[in-house]
C-alpha positions in Angstrom: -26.2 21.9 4.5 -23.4 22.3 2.0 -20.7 21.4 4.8 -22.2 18.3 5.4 -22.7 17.2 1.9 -18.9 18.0 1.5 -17.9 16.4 4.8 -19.9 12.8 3.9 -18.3 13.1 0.1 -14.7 13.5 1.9 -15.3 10.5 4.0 -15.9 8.5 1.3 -13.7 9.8 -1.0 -11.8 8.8 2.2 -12.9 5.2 2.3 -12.2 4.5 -1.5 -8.5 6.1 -1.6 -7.6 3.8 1.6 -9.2 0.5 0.3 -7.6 1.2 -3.1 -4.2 1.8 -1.6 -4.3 -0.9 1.1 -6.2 -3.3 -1.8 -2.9 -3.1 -4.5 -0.1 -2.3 -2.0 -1.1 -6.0 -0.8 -1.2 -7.5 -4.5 2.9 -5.7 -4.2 3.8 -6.6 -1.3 2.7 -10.5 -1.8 4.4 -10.6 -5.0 8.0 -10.4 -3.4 9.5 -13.8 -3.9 9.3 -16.2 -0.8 13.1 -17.2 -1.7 13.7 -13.3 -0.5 11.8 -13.9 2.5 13.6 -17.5 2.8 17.5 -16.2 2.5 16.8 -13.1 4.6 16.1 -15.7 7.2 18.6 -17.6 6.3 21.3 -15.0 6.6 20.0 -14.9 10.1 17.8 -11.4 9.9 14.5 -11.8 12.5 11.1 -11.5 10.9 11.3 -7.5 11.6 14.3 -7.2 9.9 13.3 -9.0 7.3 9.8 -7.3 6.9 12.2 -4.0 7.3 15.1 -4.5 4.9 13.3 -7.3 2.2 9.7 -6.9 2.1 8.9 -3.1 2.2 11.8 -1.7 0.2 11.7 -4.6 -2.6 7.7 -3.0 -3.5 8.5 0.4 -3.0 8.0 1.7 -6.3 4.2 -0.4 -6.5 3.1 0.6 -3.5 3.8 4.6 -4.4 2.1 4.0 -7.9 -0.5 2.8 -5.8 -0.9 5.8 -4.2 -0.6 7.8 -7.0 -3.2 6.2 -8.6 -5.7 5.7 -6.0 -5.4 9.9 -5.3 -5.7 10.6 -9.4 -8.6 8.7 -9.3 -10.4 10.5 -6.7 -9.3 13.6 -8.3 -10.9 12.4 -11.1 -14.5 11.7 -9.4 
């Protein structure tokens, strides 16, 4: 009885700390500047490129805190 009890409380300690993370990685990740996006292109980087070398390293340090907060606050329930 007690493993399922913990197993049901992990998945939904599960759900939360992915809906967090995914929830204000997106708020970062928006908030890069379209003229980024706009002179990557223009420079004559492809969309992968650009979403490799503009949009992910730009947000970095937001989408770590993220983390780090989404998996204090489960520590914390």
């Amino acid at each position: 009885a007690t493993f399922n009890s913990a197993l049901a409380s992990g998945i939904v300690m599960g759900i939360m700390i992915i809906h967090l993370i995914s929830s204000l990685s997106d708020d970062v990740i928006r908030a890069v500047p379209d003229s980024q996006r706009k002179a990557a292109f223009d420079l004559g980087m492809t969309h992968g490129e650009t979403i490799k070398n503009i949009v992910i390293p730009s947000p970095m340090p937001g989408i770590i805190s993220a983390s780090l907060l989404a998996h204090r606050r489960a520590l914390g329930e």
